[in-house]
PyMOL Python script that loads the backbone (N, CA, C, O; Angstrom):
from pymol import cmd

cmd.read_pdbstr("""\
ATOM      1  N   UNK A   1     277.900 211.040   0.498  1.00  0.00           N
ATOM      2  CA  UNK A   1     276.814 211.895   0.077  1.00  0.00           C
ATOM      3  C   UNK A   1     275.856 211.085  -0.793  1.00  0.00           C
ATOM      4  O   UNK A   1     276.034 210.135  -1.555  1.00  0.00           O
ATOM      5  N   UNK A   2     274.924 211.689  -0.471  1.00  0.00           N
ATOM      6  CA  UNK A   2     273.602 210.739  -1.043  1.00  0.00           C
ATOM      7  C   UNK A   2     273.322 210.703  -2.668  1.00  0.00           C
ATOM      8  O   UNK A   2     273.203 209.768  -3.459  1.00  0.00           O
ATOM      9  N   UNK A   3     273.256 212.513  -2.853  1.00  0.00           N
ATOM     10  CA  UNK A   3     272.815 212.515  -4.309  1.00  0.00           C
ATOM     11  C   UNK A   3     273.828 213.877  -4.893  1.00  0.00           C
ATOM     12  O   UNK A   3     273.410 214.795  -5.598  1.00  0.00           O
ATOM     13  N   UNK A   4     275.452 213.691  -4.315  1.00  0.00           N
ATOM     14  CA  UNK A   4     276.209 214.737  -5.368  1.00  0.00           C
ATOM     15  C   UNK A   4     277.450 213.676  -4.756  1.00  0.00           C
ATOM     16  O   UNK A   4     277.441 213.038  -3.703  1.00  0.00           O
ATOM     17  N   UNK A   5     278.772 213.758  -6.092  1.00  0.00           N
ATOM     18  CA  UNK A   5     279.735 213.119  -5.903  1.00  0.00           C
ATOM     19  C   UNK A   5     280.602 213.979  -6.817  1.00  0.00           C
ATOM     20  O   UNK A   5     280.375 214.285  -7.987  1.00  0.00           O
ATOM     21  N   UNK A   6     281.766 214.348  -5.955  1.00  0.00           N
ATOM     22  CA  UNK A   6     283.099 214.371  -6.045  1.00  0.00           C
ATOM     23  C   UNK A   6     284.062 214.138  -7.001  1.00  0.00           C
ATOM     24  O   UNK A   6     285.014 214.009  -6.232  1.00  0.00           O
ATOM     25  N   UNK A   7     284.602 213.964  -8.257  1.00  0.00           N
ATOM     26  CA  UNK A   7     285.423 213.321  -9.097  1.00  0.00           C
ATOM     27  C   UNK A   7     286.774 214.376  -9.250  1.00  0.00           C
ATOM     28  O   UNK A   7     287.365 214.236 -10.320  1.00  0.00           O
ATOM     29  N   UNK A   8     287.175 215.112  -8.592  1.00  0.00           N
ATOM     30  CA  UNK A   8     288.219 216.143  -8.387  1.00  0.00           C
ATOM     31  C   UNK A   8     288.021 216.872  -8.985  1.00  0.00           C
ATOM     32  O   UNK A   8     289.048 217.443  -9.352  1.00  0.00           O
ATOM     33  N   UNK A   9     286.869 217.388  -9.495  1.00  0.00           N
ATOM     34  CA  UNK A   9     286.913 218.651 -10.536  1.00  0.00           C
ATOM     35  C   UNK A   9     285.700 219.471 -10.590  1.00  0.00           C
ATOM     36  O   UNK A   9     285.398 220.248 -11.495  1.00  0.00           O
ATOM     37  N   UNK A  10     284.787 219.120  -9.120  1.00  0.00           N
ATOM     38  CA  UNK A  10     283.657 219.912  -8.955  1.00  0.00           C
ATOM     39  C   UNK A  10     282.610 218.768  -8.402  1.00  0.00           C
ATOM     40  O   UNK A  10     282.604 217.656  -8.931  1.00  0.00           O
ATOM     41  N   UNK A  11     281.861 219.040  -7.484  1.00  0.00           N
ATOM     42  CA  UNK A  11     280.344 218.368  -7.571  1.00  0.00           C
ATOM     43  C   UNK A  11     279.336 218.403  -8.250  1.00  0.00           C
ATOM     44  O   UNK A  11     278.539 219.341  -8.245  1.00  0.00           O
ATOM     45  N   UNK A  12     279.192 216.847  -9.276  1.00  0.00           N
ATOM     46  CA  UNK A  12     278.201 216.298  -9.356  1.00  0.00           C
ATOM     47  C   UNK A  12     276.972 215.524  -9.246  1.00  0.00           C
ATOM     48  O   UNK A  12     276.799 214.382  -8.822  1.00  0.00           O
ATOM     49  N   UNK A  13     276.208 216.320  -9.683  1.00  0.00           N
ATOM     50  CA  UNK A  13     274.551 215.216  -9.585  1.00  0.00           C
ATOM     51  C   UNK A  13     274.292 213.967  -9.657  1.00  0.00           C
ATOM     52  O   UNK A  13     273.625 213.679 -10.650  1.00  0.00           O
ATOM     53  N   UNK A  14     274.606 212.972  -8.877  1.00  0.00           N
ATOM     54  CA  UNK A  14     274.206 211.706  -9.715  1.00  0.00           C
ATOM     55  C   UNK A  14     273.316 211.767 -10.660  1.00  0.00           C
ATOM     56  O   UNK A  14     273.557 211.629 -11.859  1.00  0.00           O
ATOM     57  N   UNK A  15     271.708 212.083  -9.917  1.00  0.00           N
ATOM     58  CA  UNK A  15     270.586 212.056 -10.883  1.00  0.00           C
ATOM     59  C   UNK A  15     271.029 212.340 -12.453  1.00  0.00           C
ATOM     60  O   UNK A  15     270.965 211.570 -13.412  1.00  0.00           O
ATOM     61  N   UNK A  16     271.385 213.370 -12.405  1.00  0.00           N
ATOM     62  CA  UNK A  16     271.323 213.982 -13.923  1.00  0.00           C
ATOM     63  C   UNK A  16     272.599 213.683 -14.103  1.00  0.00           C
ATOM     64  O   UNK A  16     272.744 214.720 -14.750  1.00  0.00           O
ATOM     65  N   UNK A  17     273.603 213.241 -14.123  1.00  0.00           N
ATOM     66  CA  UNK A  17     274.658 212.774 -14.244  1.00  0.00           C
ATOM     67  C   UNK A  17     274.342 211.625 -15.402  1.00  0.00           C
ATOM     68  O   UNK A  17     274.714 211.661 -16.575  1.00  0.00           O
ATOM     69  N   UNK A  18     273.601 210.659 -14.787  1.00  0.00           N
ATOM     70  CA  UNK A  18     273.115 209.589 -16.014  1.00  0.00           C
ATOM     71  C   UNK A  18     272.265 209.647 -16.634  1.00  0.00           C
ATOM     72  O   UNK A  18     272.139 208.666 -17.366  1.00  0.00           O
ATOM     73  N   UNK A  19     271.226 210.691 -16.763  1.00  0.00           N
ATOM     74  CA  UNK A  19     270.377 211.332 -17.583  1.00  0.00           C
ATOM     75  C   UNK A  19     271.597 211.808 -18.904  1.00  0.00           C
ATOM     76  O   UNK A  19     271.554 211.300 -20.024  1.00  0.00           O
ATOM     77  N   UNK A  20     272.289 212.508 -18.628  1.00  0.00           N
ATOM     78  CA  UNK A  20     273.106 213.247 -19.323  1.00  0.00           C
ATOM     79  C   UNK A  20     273.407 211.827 -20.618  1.00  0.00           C
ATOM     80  O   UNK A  20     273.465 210.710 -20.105  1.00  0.00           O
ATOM     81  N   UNK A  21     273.579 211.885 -22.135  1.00  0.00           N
ATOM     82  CA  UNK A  21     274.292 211.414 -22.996  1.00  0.00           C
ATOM     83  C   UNK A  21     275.583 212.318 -23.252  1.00  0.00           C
ATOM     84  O   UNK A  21     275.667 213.519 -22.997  1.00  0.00           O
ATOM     85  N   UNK A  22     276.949 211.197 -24.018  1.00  0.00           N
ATOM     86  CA  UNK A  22     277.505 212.086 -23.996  1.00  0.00           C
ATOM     87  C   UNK A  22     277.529 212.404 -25.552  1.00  0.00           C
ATOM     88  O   UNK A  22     277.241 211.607 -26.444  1.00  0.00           O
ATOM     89  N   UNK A  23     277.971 213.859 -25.717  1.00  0.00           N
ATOM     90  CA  UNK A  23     277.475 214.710 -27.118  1.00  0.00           C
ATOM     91  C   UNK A  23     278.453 214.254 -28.124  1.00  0.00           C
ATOM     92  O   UNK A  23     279.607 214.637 -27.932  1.00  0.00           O
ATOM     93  N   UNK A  24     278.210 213.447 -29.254  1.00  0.00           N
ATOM     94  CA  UNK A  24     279.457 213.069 -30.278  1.00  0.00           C
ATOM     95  C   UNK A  24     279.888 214.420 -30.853  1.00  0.00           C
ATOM     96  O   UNK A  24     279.050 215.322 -30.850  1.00  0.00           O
ATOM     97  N   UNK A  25     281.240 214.678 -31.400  1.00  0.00           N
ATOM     98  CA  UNK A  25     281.548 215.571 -31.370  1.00  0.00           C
ATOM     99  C   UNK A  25     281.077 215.829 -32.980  1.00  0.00           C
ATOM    100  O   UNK A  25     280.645 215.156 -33.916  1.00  0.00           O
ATOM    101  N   UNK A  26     281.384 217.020 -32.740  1.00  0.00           N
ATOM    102  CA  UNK A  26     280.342 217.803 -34.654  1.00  0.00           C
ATOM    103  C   UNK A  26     281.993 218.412 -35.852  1.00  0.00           C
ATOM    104  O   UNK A  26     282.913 219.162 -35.526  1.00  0.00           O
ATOM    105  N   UNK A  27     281.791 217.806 -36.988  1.00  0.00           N
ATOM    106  CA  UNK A  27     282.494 217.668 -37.305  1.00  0.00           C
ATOM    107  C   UNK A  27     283.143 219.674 -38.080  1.00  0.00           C
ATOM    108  O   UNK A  27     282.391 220.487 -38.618  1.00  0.00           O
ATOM    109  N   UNK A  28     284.331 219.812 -37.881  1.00  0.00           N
ATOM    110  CA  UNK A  28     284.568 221.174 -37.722  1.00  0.00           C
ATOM    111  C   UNK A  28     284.332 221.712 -36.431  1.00  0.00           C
ATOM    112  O   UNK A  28     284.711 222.882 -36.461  1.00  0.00           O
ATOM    113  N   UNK A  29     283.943 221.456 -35.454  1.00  0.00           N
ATOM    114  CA  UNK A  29     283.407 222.176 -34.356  1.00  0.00           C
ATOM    115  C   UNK A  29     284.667 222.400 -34.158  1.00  0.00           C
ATOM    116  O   UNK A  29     285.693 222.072 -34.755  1.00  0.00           O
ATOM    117  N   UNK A  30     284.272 223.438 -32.572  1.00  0.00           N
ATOM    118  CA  UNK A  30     285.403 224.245 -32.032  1.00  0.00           C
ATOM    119  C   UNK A  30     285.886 222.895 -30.749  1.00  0.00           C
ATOM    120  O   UNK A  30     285.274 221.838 -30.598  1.00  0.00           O
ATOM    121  N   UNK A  31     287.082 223.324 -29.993  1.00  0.00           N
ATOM    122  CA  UNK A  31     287.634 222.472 -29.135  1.00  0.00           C
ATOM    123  C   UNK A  31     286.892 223.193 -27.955  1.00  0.00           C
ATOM    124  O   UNK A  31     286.714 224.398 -27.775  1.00  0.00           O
ATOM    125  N   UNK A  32     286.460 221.961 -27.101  1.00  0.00           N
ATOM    126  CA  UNK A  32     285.886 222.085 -25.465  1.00  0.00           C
ATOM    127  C   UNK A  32     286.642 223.610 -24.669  1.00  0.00           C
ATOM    128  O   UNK A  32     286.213 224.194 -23.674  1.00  0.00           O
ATOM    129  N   UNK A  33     287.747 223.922 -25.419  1.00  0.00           N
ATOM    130  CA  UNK A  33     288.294 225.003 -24.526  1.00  0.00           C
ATOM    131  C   UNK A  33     287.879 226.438 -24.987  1.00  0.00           C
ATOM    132  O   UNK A  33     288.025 227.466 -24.326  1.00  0.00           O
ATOM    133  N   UNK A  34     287.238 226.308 -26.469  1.00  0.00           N
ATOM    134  CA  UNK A  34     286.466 227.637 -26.662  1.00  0.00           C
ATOM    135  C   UNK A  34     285.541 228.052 -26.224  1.00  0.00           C
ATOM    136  O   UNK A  34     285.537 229.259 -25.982  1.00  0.00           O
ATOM    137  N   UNK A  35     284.488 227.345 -25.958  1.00  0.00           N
ATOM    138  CA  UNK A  35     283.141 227.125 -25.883  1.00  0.00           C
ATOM    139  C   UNK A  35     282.740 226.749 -24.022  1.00  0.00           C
ATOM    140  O   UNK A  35     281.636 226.380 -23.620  1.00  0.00           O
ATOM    141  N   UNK A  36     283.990 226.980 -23.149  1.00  0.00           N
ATOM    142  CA  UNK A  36     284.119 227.058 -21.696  1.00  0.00           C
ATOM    143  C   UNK A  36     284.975 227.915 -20.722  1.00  0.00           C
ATOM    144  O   UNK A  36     286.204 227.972 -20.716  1.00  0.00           O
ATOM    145  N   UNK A  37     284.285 228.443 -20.063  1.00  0.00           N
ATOM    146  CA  UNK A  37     284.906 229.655 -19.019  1.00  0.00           C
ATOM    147  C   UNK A  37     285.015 230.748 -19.828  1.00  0.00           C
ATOM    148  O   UNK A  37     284.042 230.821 -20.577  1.00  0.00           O
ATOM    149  N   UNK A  38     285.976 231.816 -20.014  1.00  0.00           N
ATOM    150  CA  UNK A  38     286.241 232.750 -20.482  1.00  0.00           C
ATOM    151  C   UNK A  38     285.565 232.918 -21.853  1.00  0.00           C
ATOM    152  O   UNK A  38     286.143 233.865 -22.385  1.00  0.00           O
ATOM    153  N   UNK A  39     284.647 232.460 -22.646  1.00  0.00           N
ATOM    154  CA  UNK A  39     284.581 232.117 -24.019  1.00  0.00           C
ATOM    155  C   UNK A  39     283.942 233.632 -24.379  1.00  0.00           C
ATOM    156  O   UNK A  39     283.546 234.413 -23.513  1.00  0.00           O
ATOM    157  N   UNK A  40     283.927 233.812 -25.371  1.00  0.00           N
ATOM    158  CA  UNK A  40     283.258 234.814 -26.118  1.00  0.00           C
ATOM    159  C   UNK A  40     281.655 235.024 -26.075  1.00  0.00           C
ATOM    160  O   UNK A  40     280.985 236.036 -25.868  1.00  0.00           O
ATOM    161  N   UNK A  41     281.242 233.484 -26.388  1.00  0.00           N
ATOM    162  CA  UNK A  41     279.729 233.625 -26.430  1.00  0.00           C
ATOM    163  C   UNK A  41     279.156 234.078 -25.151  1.00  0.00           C
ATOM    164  O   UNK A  41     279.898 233.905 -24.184  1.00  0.00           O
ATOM    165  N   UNK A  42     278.048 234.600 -24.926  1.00  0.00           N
ATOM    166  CA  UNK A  42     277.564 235.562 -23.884  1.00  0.00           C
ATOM    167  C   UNK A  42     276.312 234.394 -22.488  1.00  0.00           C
ATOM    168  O   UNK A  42     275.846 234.714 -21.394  1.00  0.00           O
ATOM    169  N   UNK A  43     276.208 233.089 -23.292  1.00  0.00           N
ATOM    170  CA  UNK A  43     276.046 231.839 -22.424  1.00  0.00           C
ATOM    171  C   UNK A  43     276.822 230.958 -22.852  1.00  0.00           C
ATOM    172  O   UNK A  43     276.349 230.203 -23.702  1.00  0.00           O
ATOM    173  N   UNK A  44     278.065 230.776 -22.483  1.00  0.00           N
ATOM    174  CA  UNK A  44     278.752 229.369 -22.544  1.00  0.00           C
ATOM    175  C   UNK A  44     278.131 227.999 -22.082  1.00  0.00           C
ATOM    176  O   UNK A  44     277.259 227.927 -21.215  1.00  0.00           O
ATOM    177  N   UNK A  45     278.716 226.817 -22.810  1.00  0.00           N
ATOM    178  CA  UNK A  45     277.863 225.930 -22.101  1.00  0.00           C
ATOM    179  C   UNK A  45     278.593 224.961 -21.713  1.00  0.00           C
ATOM    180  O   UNK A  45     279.397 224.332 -22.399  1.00  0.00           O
ATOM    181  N   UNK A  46     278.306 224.796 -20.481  1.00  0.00           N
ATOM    182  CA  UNK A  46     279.810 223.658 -20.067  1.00  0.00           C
ATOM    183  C   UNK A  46     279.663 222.410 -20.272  1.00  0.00           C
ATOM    184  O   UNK A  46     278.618 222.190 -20.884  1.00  0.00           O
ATOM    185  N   UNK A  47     280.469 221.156 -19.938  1.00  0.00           N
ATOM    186  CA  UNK A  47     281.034 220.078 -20.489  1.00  0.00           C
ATOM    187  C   UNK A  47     279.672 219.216 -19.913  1.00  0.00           C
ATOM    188  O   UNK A  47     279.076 218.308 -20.491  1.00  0.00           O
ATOM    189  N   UNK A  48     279.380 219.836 -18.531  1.00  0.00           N
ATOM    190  CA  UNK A  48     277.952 218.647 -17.965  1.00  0.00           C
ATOM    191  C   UNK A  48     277.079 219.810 -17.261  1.00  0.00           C
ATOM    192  O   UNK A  48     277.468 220.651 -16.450  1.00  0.00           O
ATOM    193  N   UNK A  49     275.701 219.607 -17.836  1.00  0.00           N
ATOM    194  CA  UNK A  49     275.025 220.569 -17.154  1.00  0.00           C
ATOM    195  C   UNK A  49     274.729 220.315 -15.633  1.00  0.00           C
ATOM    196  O   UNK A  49     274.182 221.112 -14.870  1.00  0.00           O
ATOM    197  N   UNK A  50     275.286 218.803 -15.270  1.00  0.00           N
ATOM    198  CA  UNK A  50     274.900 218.242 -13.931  1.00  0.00           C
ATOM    199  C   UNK A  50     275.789 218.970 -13.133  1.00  0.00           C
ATOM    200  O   UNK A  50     275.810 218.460 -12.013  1.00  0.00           O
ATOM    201  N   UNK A  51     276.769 220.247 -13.243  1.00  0.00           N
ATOM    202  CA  UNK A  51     277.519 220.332 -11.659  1.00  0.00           C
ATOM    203  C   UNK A  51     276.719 221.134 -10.981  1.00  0.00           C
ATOM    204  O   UNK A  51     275.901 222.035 -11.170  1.00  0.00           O
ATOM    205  N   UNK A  52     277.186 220.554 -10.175  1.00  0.00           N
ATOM    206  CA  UNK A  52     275.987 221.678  -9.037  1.00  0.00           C
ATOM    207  C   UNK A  52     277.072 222.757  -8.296  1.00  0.00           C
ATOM    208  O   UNK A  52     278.296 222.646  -8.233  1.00  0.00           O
ATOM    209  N   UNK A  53     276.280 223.750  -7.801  1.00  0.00           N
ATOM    210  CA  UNK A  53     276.215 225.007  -7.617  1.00  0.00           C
ATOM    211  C   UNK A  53     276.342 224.914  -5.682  1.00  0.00           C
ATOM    212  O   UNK A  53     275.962 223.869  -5.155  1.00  0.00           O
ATOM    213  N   UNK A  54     276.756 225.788  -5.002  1.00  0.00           N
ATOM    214  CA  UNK A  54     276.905 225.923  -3.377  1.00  0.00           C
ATOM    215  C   UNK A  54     275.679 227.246  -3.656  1.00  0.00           C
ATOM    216  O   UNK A  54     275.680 228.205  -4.427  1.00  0.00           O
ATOM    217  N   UNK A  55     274.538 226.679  -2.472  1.00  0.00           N
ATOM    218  CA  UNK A  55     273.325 227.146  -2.338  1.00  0.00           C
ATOM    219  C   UNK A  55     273.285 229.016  -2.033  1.00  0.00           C
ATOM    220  O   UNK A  55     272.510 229.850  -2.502  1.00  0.00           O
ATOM    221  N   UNK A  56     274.666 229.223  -0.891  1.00  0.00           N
ATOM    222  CA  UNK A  56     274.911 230.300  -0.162  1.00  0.00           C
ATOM    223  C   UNK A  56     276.118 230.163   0.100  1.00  0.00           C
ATOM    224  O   UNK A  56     276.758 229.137  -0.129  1.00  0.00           O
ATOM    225  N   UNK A  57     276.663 231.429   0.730  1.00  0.00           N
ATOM    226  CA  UNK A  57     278.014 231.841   1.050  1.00  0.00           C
ATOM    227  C   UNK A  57     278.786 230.977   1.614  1.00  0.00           C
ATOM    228  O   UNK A  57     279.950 230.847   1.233  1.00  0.00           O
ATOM    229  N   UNK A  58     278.231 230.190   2.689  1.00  0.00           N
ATOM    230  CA  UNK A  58     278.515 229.045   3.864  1.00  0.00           C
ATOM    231  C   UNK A  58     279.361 228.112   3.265  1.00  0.00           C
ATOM    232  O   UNK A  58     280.356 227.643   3.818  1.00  0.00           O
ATOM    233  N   UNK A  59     278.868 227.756   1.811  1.00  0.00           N
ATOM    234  CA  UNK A  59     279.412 226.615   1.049  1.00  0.00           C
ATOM    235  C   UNK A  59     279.135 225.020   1.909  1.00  0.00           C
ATOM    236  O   UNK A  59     279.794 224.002   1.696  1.00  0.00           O
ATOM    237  N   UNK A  60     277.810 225.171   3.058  1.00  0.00           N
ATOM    238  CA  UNK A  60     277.450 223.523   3.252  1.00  0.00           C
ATOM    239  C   UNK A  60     276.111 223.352   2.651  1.00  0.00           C
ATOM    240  O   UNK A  60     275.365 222.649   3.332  1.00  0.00           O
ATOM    241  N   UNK A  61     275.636 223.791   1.606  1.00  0.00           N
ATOM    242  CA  UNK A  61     274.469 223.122   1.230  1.00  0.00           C
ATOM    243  C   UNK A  61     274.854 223.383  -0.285  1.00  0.00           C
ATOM    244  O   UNK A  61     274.918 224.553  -0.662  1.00  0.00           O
ATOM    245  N   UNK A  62     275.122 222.317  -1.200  1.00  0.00           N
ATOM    246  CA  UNK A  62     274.747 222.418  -2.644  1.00  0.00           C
ATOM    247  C   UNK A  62     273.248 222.050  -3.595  1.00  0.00           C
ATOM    248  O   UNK A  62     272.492 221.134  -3.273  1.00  0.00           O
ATOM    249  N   UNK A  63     273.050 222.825  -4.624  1.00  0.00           N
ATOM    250  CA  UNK A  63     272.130 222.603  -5.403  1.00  0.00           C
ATOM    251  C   UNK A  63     272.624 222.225  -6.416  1.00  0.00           C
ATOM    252  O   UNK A  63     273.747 222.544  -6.808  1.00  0.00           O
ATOM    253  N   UNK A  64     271.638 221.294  -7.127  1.00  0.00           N
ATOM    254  CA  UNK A  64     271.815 221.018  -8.369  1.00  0.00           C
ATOM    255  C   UNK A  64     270.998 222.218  -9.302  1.00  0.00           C
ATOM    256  O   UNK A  64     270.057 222.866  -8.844  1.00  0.00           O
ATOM    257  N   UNK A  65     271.335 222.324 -10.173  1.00  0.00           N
ATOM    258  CA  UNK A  65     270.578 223.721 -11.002  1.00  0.00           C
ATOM    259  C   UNK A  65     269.765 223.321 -12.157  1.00  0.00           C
ATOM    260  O   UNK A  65     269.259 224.088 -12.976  1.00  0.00           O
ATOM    261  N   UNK A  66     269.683 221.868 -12.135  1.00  0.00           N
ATOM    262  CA  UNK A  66     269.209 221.469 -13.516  1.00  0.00           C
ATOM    263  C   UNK A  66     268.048 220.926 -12.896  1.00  0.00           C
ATOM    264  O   UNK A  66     267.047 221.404 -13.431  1.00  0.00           O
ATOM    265  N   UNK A  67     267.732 220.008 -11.857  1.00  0.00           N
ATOM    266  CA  UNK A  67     266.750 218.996 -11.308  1.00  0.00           C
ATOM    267  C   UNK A  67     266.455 219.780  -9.645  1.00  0.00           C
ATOM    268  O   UNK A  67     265.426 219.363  -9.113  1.00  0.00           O
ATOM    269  N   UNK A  68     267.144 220.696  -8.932  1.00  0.00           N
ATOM    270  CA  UNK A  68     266.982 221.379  -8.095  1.00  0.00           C
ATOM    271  C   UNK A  68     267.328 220.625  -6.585  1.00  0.00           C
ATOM    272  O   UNK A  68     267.486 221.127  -5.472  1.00  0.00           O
ATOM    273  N   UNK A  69     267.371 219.295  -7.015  1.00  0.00           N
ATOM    274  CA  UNK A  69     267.994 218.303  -5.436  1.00  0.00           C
ATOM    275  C   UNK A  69     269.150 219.247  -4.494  1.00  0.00           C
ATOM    276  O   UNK A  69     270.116 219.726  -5.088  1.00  0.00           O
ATOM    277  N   UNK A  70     269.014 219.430  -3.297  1.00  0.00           N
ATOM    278  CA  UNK A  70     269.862 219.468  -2.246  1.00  0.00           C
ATOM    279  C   UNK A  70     270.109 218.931  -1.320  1.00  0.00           C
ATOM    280  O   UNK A  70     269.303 218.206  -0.736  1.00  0.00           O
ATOM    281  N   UNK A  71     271.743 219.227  -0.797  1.00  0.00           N
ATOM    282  CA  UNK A  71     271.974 218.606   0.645  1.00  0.00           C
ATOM    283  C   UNK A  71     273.060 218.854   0.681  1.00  0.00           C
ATOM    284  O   UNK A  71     273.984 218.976  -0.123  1.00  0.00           O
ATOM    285  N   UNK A  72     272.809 218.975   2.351  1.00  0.00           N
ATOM    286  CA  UNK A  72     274.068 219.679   3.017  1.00  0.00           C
ATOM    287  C   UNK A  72     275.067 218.665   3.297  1.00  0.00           C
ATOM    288  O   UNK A  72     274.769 217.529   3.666  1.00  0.00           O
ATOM    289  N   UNK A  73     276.522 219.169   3.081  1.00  0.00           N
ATOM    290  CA  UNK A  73     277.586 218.585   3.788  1.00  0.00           C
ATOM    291  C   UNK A  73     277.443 218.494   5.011  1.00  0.00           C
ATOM    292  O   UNK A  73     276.735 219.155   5.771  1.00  0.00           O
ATOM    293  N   UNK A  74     278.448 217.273   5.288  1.00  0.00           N
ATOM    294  CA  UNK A  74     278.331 217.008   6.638  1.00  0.00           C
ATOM    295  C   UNK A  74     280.279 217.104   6.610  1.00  0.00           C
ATOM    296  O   UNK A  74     280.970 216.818   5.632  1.00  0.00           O
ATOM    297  N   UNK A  75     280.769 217.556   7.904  1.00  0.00           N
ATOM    298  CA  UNK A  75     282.101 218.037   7.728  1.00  0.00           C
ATOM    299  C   UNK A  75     282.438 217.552   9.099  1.00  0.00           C
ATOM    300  O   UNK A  75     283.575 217.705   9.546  1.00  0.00           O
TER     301      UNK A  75
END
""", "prot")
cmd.dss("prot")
cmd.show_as("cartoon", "prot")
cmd.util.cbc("prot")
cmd.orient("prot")
């Protein structure tokens, strides 16, 4: 794939993948597991804003949601 890759835990963006810094952590803060999936706050914010999203039901075309790049699997 051209511009999303695989790392076993969802598809990512290249593009914004290396745009992305990574966030030093804040001292007292909460652990990555509060502040993802189930969390309280009413927009959680996950670990990389680069994963991309499946466009439609089909699940062969993904979007990225941050920079808007697509493309379809090829299977």
């Amino acid at each position: 794939m051209e511009h999303f890759v695989n790392y076993g835990y969802g598809w990512t963006c290249r593009h914004c993948q290396v745009k992305e810094t990574p966030r030093a952590p804040e001292t007292g803060a909460r652990g990555r597991f509060f502040s993802e999936g189930e969390a309280e706050e009413r927009e959680p914010k996950l670990s990389t804003a680069a994963r991309a999203r499946w466009r439609d039901d089909t699940r062969r075309i993904l979007i990225c949601p941050q920079c808007g790049v697509e493309e379809r699997l090829h299977n």
